[in-house]
C-alpha positions in Angstrom: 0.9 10.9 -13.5 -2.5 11.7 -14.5 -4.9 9.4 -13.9 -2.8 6.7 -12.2 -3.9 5.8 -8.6 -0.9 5.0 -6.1 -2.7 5.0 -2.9 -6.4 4.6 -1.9 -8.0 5.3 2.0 -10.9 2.4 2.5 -13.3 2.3 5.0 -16.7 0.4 5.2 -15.4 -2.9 5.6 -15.1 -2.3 9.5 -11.0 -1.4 8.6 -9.7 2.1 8.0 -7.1 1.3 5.6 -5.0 2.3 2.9 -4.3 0.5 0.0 -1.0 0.7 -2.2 0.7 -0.6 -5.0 3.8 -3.2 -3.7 6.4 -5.1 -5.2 6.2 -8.8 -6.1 6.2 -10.8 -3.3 5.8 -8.5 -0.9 2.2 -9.5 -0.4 3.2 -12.8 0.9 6.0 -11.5 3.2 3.3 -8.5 5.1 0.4 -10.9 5.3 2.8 -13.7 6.4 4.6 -11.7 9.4 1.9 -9.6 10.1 -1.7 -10.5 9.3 -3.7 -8.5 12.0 -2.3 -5.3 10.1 -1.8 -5.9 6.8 -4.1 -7.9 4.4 -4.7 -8.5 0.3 -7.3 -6.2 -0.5 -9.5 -7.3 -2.8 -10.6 -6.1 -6.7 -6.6 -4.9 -6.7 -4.9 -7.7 -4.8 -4.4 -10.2 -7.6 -2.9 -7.1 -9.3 0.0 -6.5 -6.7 -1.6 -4.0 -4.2 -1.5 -4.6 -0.3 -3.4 -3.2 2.3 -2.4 -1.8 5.9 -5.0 -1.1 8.5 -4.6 2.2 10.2 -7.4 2.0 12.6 -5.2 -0.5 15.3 -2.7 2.2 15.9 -0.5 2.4 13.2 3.2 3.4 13.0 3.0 6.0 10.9 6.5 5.6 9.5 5.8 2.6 8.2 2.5 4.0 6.8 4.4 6.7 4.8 7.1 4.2 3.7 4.2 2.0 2.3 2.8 5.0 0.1 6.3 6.2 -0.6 7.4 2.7 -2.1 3.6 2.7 -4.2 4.5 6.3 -5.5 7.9 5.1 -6.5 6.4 2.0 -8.2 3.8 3.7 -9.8 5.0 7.4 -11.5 7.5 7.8 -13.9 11.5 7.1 -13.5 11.7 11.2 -13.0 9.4 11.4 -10.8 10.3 9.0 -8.7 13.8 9.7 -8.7 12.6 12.9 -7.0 11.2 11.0 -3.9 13.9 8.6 -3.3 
């Protein structure tokens, strides 16, 4: 898994938030139910990636599901087999 980014932490924007790789459509779904805590990030949006704002009091077992799911997406069959 060298050199492939599954999760990134953002600040700087005024949001603390963490940015991860998610399947197709699931953009649309997050945003749409949710759009005070989750949002398309941008430079990586168009490319599948949702972000998830952690400064607003987060439940953090949806935070690690989020990063779980990106892993899973992202690293080999193997490797991900591993997590799931």
């Amino acid at each position: 898994m060298r050199d492939k980014i599954f999760a990134i932490e953002k600040r700087g924007d005024g949001r603390i938030s963490v940015w991860c790789k998610a399947p197709p459509g699931s953009q649309e779904v997050l945003v749409g139910a949710d759009p005070d805590r989750f949002f398309v990030p941008p430079y990586v949006g168009d490319k599948g990636w949702i972000s998830m704002r952690l400064d607003n009091g987060p439940d953090w077992a949806d935070v690690a599901a989020l990063v779980k799911r990106s892993y899973c997406l992202i690293s080999p069959k193997r490797l991900a087999e591993l997590v799931e």
